[in-house]
C-alpha positions as a Python dict, from the first residue, in 0.01 Angstrom:
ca = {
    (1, 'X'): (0, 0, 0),
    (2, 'X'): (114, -252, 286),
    (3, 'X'): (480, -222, 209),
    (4, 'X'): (382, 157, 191),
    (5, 'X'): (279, 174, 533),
    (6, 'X'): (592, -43, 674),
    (7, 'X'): (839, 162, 530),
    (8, 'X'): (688, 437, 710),
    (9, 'X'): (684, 217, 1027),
    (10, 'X'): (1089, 219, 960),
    (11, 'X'): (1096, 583, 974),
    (12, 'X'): (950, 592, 1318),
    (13, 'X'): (1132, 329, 1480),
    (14, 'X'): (984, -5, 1352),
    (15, 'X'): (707, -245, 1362),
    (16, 'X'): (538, -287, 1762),
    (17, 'X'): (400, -610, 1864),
    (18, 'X'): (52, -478, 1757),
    (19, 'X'): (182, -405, 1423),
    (20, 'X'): (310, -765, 1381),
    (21, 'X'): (-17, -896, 1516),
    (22, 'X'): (-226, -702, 1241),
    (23, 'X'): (-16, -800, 1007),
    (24, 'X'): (-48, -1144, 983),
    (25, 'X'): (-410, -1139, 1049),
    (26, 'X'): (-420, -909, 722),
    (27, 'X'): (-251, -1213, 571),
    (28, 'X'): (-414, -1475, 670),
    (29, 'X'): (-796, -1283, 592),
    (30, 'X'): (-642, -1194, 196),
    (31, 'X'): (-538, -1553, 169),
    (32, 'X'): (-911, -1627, 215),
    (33, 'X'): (-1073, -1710, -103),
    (34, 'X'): (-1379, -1574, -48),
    (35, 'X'): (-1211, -1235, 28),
    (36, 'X'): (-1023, -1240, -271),
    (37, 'X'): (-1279, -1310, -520),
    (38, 'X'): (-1511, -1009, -344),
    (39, 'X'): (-1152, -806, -346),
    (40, 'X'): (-1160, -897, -741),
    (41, 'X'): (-1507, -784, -817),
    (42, 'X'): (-1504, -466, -640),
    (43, 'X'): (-1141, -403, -855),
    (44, 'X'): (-1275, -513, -1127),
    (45, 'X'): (-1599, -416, -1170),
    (46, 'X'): (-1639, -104, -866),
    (47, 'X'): (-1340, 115, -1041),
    (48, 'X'): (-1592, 393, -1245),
    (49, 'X'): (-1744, 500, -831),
    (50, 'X'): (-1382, 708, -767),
    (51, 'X'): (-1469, 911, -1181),
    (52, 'X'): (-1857, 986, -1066),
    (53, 'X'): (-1779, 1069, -720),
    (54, 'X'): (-1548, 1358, -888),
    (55, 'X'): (-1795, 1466, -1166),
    (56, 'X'): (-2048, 1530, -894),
    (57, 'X'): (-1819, 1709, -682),
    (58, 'X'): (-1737, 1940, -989),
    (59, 'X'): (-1827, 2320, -885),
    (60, 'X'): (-2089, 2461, -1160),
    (61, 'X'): (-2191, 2151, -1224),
    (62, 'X'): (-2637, 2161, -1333),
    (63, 'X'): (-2887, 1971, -1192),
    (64, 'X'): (-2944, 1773, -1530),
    (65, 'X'): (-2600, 1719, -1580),
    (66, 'X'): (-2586, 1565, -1176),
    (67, 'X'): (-2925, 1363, -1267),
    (68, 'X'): (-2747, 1227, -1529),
    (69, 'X'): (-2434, 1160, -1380),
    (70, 'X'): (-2634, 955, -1097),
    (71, 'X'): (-2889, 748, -1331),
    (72, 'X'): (-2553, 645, -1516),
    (73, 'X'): (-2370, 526, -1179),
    (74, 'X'): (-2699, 349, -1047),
    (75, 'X'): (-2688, 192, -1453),
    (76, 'X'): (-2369, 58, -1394),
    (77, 'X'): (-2435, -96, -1070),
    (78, 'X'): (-2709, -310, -1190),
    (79, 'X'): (-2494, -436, -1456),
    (80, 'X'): (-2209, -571, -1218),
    (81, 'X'): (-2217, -957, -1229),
    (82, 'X'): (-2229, -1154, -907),
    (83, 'X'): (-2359, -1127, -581),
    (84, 'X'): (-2243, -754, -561),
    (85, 'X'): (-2551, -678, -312),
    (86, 'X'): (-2351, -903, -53),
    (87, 'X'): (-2003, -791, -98),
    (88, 'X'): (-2144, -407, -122),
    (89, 'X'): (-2308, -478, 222),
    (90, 'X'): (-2029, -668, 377),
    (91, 'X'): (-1889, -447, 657),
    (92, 'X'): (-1509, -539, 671),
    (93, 'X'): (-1567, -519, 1073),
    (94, 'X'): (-1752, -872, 1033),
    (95, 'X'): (-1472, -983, 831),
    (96, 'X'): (-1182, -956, 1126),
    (97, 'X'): (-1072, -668, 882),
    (98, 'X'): (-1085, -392, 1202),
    (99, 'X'): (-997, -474, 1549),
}
């Protein structure tokens, strides 16, 4: 996704100052290791939220059929190993993440 976003930077001209600046803070917050074992648990254990945010949004779809679809999501999140409670409540503000 980075090297997404800087080719588009090309297009436009190049990278600012700002741009540089936000880059290697983004660097030097991934190379954290706390970050990148809460980065792993959310990819590896947070990836079913994008499927039962799109069954619920399905048009049509019954209320027992929703119920279900939410007492299977809340299911899953119980069964996610870790301190998932912290990293879910972590706002990536705290982090540095967002200037």
């Amino acid at each position: 996704m980075l090297c997404q976003q800087l080719r588009e930077h090309e297009g436009r001209g190049g990278l600012n100052a700002d741009d540089a600046i936000c880059i290697e803070r983004c660097q030097q917050i991934f190379q954290d290791k706390e970050v990148q074992s809460d980065l792993a648990l959310v990819k590896g254990n947070l990836a079913f939220i994008r499927s039962h945010i799109q069954q619920t949004e399905s048009r049509g779809l019954g209320l027992v059929d929703s119920i279900k679809i939410e007492q299977e999501f809340k299911t899953k999140v119980k069964e996610i190993p870790g301190d998932t409670e912290r990293v879910l409540q972590a706002k990536p503000i705290s982090a540095g993440i967002f200037f």
